[in-house]
C-alpha positions as CSV (number, residue, x, y, z in Angstrom):
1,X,0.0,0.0,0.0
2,X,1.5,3.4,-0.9
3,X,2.1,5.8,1.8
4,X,-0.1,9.1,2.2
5,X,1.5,11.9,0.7
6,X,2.5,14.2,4.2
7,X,0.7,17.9,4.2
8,X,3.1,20.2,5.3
9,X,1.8,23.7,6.3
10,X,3.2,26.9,6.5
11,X,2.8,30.7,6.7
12,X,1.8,31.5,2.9
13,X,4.3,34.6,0.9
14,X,4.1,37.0,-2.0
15,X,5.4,33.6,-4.3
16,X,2.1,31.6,-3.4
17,X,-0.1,34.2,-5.4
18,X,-0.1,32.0,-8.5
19,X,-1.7,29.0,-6.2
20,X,-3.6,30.7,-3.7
21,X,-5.5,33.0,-5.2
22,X,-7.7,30.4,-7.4
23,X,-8.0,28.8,-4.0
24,X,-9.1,31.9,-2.0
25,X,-11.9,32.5,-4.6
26,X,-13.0,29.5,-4.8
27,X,-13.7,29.9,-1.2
28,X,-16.4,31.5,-2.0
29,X,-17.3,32.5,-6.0
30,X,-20.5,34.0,-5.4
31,X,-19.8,36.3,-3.0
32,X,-16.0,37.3,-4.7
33,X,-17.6,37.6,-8.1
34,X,-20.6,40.0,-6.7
35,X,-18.4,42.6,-4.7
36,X,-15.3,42.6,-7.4
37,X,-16.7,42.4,-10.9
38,X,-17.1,45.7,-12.2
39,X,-16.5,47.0,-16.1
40,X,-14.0,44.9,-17.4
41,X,-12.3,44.1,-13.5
42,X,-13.0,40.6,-11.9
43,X,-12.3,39.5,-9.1
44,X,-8.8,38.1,-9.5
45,X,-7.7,41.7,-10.8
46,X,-8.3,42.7,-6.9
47,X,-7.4,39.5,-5.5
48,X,-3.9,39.2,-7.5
49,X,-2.6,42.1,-6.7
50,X,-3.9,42.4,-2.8
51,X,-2.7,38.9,-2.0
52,X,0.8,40.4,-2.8
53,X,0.9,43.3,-0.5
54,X,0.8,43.6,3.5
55,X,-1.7,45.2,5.2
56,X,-5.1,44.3,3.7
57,X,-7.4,41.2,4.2
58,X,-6.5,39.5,1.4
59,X,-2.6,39.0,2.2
60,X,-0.1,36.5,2.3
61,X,0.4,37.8,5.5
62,X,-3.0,36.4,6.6
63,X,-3.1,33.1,5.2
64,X,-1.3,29.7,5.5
65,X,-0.5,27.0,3.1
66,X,-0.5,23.3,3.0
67,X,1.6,21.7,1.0
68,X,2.1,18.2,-0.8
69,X,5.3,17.2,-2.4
70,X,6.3,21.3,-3.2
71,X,2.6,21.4,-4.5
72,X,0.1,24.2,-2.4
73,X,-3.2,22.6,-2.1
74,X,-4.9,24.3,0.5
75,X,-5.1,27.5,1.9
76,X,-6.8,29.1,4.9
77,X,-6.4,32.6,7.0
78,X,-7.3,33.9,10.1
79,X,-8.4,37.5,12.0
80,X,-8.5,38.6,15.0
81,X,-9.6,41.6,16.9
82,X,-8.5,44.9,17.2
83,X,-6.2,44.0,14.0
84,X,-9.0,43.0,11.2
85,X,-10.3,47.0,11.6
86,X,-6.9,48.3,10.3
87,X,-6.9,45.5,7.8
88,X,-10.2,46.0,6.6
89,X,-9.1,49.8,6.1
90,X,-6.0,48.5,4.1
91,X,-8.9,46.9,1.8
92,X,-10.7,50.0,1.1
93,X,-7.0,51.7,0.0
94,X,-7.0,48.6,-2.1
95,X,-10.4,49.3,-3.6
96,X,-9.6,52.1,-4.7
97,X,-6.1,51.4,-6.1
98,X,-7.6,48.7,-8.4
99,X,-11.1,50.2,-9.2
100,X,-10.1,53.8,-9.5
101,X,-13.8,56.1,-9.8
102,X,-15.5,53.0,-9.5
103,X,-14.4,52.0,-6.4
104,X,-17.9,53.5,-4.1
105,X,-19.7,50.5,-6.5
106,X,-17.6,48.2,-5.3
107,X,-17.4,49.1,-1.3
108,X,-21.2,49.0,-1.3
109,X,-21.7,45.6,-3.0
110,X,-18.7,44.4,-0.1
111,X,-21.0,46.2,2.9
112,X,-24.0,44.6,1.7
113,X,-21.7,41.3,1.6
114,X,-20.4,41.8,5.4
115,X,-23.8,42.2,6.6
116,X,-24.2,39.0,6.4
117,X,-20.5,37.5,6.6
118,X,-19.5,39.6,9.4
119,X,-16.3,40.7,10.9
120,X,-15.1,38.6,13.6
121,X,-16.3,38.9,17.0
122,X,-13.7,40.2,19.5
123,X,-12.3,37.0,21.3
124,X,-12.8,34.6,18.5
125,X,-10.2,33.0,16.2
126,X,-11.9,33.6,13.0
127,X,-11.1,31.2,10.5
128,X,-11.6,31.9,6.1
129,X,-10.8,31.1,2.6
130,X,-11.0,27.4,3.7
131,X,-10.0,25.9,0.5
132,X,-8.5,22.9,-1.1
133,X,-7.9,22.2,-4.6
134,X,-10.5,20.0,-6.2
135,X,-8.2,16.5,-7.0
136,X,-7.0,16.8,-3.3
137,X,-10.7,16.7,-1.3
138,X,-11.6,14.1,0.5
139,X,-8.3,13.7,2.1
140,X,-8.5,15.4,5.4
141,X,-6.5,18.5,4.2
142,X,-9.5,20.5,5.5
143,X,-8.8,19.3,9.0
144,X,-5.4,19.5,9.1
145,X,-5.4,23.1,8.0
146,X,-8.4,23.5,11.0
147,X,-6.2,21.8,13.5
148,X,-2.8,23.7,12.8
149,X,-4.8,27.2,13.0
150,X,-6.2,26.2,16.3
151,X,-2.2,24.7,17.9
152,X,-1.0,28.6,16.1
153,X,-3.2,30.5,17.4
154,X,-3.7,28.8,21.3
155,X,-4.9,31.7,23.2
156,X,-7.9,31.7,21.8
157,X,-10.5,29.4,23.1
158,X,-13.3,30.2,20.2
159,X,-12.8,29.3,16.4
160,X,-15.7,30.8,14.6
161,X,-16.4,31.3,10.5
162,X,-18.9,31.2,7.6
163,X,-20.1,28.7,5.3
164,X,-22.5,28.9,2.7
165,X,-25.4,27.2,3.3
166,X,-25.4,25.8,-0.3
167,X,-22.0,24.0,0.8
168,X,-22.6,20.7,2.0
169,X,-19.9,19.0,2.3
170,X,-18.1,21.9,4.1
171,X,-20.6,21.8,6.4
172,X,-20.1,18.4,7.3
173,X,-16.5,19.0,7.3
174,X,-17.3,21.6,10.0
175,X,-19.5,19.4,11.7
176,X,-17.7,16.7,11.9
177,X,-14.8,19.2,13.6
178,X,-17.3,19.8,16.3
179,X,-18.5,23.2,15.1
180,X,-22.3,24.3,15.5
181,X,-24.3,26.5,13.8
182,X,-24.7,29.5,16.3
183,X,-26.9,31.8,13.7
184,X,-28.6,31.7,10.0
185,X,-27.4,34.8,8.3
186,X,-29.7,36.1,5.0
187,X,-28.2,38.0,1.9
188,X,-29.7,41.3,1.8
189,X,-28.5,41.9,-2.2
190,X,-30.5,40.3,-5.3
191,X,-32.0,37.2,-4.3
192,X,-30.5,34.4,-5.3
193,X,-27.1,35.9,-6.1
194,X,-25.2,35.0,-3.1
195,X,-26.5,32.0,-1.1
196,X,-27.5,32.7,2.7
197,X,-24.8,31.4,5.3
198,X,-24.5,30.2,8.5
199,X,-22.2,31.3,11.1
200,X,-20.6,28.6,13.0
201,X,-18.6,28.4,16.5
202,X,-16.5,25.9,18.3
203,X,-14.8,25.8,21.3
204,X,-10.9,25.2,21.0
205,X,-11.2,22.2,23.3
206,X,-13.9,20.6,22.0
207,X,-12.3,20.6,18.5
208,X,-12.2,17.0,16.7
């Protein structure tokens, strides 16, 4: 029997942008492709170049790796509290550097958005851009990249995030973790464009 292929992970950098930021969006497509298309921009135009640069929500600075054999498979990043408010403000300067005059179109398709995937509560480890590239599912990358943020990050007791309620399997990913849905959250933009969410919590002990 062969072995299983060992997941490394590790703080993601500038070099990663190539592998990551298919991975980050598809984290999400609906949401990404609703805040950050606008004229002939998509989302990647944003993502591309904010993955690259520090202080912003989308940055390598935020996010962490796993890795199979050299290959990045899997991403996921975290915020915390007082420091996602000065990131979040490193966004809108982003905004505005990709989207130029445009840019109030897109900050109110993103604040319609974050009413409904909200920033993280204060005391939380908030976990996002859970992704893993589609040949590598199913093989407990999900969970590992779970499990390392929790033994990073181990002074805080709460891991919270946001899953579409259209995901299944994530949800039972989540699930199976030990994380329970603490609220519903509704879209309030055009129906139908971005499915509703639900906002889940775990506590770090009781982690699977």
């Amino acid at each position: 029997m062969p072995l299983k292929p060992k997941i490394q992970i590790r703080p993601a950098n500038p070099g990663d942008v190539a592998a990551c930021v298919p991975l980050i969006h598809s984290s999400g497509p609906a949401a990404w492709d609703f805040v950050f298309t606008q004229g002939k921009k998509s989302p990647f135009d944003f993502l591309n170049t904010s993955f690259v640069k520090r202080g912003n929500t989308i940055s390598y600075r935020n996010h962490f790796v796993a890795e199979i054999e050299g290959e990045v498979v899997g991403t996921v990043m975290s915020y915390r509290q007082p420091s996602f408010l000065l990131l979040n403000g490193g966004t809108a300067l982003r905004i505005v550097s990709v989207y130029g005059i445009s840019a109030p179109r897109v900050m109110a398709r993103g604040l319609i958005t974050e009413a409904m995937i909200k920033p993280p509560k204060s005391g939380r480890l908030y976990l996002g851009h859970i992704a893993v590239s589609e040949k590598r599912r199913g093989k407990g990358i999900g969970k590992e990249l779970i499990r390392f943020m929790k033994d990073r990050f181990p002074r805080y007791s709460v891991l919270s995030l946001d899953v579409s309620q259209k995901n299944d399997p994530a949800i039972a990913l989540y699930k199976g973790l030990g994380f329970g849905i603490v609220e519903e959250r509704h879209f309030a933009g055009p129906e139908g464009v971005v499915p509703d969410h639900y906002y889940m919590e775990v506590s770090s002990d009781s982690l699977r």
